[in-house]
LOBA-108650 format. One record per residue (C-alpha): chain; x, y, z; residue number from 1. Coordinates in steps of 0.2 Angstrom, whole numbers, plus 5000, padded with zeros to 4 digits. Layout:
BEGIN
<atom chain="A" c1="X" c2="Y" c3="Z" n="NUM"/>
...
//
This chain:
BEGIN
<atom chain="A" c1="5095" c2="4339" c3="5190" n="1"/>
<atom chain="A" c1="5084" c2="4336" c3="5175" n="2"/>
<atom chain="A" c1="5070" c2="4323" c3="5170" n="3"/>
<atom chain="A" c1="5080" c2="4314" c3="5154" n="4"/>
<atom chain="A" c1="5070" c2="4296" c3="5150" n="5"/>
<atom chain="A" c1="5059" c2="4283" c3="5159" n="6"/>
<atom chain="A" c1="5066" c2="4265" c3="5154" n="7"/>
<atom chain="A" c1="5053" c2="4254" c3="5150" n="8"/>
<atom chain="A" c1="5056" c2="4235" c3="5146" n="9"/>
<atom chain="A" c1="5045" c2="4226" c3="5135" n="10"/>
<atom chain="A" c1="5042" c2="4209" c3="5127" n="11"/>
<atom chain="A" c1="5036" c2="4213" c3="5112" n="12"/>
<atom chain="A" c1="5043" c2="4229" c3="5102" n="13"/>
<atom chain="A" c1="5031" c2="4228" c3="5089" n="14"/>
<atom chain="A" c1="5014" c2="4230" c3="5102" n="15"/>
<atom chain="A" c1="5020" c2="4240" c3="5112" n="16"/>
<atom chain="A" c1="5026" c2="4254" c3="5097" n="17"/>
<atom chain="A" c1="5009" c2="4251" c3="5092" n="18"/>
<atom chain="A" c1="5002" c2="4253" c3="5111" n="19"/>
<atom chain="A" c1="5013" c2="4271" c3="5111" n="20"/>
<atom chain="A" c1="5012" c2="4277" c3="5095" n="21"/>
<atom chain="A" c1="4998" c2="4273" c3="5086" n="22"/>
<atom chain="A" c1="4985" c2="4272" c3="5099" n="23"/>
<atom chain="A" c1="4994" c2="4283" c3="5114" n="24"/>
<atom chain="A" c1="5001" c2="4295" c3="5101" n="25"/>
<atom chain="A" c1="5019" c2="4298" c3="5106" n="26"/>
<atom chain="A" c1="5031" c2="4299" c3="5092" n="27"/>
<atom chain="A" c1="5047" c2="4288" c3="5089" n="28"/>
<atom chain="A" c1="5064" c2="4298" c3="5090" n="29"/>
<atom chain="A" c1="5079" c2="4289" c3="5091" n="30"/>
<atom chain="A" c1="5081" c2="4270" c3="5088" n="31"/>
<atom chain="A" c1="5097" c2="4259" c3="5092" n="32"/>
<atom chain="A" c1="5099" c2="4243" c3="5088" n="33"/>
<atom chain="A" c1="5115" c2="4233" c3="5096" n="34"/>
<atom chain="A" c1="5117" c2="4216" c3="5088" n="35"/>
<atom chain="A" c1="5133" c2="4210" c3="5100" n="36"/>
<atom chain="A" c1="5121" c2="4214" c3="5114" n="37"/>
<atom chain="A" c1="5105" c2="4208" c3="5108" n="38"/>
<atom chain="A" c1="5094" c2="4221" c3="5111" n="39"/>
<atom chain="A" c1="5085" c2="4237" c3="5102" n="40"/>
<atom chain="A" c1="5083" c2="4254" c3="5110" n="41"/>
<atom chain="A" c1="5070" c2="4266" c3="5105" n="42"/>
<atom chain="A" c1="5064" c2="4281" c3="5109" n="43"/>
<atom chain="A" c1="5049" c2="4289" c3="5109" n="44"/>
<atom chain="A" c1="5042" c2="4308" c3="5115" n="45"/>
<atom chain="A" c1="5026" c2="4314" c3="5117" n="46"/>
<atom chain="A" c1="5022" c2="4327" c3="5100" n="47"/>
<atom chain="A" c1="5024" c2="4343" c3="5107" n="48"/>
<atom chain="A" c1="5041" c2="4338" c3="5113" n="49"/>
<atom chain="A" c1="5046" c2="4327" c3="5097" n="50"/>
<atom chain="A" c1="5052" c2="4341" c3="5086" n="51"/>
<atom chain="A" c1="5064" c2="4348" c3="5101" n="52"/>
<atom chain="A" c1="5069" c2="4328" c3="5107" n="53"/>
<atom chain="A" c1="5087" c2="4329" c3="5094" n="54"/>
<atom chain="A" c1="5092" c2="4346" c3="5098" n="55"/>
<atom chain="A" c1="5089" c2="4347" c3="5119" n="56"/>
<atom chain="A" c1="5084" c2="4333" c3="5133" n="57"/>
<atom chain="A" c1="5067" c2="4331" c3="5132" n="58"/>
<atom chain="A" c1="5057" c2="4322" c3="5140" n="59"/>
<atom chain="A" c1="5058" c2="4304" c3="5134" n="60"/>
<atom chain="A" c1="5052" c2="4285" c3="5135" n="61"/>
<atom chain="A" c1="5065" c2="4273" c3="5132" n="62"/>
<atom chain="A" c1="5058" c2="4257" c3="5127" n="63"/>
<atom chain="A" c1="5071" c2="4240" c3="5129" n="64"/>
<atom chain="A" c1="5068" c2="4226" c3="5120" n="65"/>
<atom chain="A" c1="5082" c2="4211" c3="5126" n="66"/>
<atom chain="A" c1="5077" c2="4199" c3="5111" n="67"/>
<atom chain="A" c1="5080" c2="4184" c3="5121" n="68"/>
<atom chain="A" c1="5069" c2="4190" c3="5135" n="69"/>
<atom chain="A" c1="5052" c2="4190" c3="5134" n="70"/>
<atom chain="A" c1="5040" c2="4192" c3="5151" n="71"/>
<atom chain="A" c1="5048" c2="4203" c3="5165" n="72"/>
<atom chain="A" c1="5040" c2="4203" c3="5183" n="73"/>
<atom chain="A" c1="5045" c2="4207" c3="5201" n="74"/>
<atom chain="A" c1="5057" c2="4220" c3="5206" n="75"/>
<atom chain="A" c1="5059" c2="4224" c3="5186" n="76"/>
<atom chain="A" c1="5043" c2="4235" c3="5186" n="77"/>
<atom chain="A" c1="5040" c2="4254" c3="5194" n="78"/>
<atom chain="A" c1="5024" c2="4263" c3="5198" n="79"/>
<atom chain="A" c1="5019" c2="4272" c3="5183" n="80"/>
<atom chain="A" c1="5020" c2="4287" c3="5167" n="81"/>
<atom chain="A" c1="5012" c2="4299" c3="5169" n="82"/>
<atom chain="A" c1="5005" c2="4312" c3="5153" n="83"/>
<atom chain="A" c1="4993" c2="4328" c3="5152" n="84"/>
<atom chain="A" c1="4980" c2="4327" c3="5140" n="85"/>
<atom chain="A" c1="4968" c2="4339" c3="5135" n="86"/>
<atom chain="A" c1="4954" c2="4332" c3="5136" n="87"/>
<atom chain="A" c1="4952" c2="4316" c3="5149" n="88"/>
<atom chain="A" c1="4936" c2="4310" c3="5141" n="89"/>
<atom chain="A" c1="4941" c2="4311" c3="5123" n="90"/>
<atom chain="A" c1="4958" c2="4304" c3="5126" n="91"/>
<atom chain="A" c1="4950" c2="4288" c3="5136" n="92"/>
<atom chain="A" c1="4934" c2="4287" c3="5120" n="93"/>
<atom chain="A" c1="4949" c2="4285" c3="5109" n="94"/>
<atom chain="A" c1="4960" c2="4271" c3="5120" n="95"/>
<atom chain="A" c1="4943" c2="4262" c3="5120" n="96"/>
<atom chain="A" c1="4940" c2="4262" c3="5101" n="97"/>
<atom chain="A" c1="4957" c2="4256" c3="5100" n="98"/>
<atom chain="A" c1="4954" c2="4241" c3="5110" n="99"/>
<atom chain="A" c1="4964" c2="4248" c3="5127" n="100"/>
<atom chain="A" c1="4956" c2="4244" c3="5145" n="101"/>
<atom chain="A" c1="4950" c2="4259" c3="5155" n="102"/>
<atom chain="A" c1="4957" c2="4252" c3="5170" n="103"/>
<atom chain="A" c1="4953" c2="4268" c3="5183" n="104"/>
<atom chain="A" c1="4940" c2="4278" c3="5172" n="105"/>
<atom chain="A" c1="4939" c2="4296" c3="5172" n="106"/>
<atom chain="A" c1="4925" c2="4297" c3="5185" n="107"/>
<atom chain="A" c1="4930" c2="4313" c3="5193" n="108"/>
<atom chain="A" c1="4935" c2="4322" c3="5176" n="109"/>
<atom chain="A" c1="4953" c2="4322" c3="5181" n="110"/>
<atom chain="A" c1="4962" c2="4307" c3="5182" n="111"/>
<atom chain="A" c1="4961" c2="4288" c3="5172" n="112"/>
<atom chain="A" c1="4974" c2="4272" c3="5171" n="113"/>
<atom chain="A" c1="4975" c2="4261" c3="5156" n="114"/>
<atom chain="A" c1="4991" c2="4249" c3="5155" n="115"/>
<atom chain="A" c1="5003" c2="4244" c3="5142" n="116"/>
<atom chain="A" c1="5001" c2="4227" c3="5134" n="117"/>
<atom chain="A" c1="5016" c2="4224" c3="5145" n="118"/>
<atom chain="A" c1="5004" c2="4230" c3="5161" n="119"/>
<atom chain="A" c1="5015" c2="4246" c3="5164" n="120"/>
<atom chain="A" c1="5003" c2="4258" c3="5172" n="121"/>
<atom chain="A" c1="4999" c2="4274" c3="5161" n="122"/>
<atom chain="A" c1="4991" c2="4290" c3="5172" n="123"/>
<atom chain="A" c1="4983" c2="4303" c3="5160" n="124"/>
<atom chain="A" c1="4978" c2="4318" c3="5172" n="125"/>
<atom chain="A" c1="4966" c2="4332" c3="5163" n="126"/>
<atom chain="A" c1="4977" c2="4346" c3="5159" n="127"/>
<atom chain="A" c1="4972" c2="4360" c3="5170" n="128"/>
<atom chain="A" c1="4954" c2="4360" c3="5180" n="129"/>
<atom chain="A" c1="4945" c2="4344" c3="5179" n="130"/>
<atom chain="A" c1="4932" c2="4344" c3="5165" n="131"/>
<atom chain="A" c1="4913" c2="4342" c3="5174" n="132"/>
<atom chain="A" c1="4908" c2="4323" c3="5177" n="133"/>
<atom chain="A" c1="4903" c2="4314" c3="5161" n="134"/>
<atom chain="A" c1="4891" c2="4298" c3="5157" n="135"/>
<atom chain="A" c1="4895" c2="4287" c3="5153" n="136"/>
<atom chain="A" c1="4915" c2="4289" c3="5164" n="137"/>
<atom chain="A" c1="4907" c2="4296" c3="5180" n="138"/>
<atom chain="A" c1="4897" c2="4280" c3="5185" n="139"/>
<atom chain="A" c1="4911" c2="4268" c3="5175" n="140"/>
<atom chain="A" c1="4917" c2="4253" c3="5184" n="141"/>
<atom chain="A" c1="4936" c2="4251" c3="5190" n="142"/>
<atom chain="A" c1="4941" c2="4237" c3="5178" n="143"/>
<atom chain="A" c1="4957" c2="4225" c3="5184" n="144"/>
<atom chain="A" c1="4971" c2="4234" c3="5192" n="145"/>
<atom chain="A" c1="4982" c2="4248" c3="5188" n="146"/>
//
């Protein structure tokens, strides 16, 4: 068995690219649009897997914008995405000059949630050891819900 995509639906393509690849920095890879059934596929990999995404199965986020269908809730959500980063407190710095919630701040040097601007939850986790608590993360507030 091998991890192919994590479908995603969203209410608004435009934001959510934006969300994923301007401010999350994921790249887009693939884009379907299907006029009969009213809806547009894309698909977008984080950089590192972005060159290899054509050629072999890697890793991707499948966002699904249904143009008649706006909000989702209930059963159509799931628990969360999940990416390494390299550096937890850079990577929240920028989502916050981007205008992105910190929802779980990366108090302990490891772990934070932000959402997507359709409230998916996004877990970044510091790639390898957790980086020594940092001001002004490690006494940062929990903000909303993730």
């Amino acid at each position: 068995m091998k991890f192919l995509h994590t479908m995603i639906r969203v209410g608004d393509l435009d934001r959510s690219l934006h969300f994923f690849c301007d401010v999350l920095g994921l790249k887009e890879v693939r884009r379907t649009e299907n006029e009969k059934g009213r809806y547009t596929l894309v698909y977008l990999a984080a950089p590192a897997d972005a060159g290899q995404a054509q050629t072999t199965d890697a890793p991707l986020i499948e966002l699904t914008y249904n143009w008649d269908e706006h909000e989702y809730a209930g059963g159509r959500n799931f628990g969360h995405l999940a990416f390494a980063v390299e550096n937890i407190y850079d990577a929240c710095a920028k989502l916050q000059a981007a205008g992105v919630t910190i929802n779980r701040p990366p108090r302990d040097g490891h772990m934070a949630f932000v959402r997507t601007p359709d409230a998916i939850s996004i877990e970044l986790l510091q790639k390898g050891a957790p980086l020594p608590p940092r001001e002004p993360w490690s006494s940062a507030p929990n903000i909303g819900a993730w």
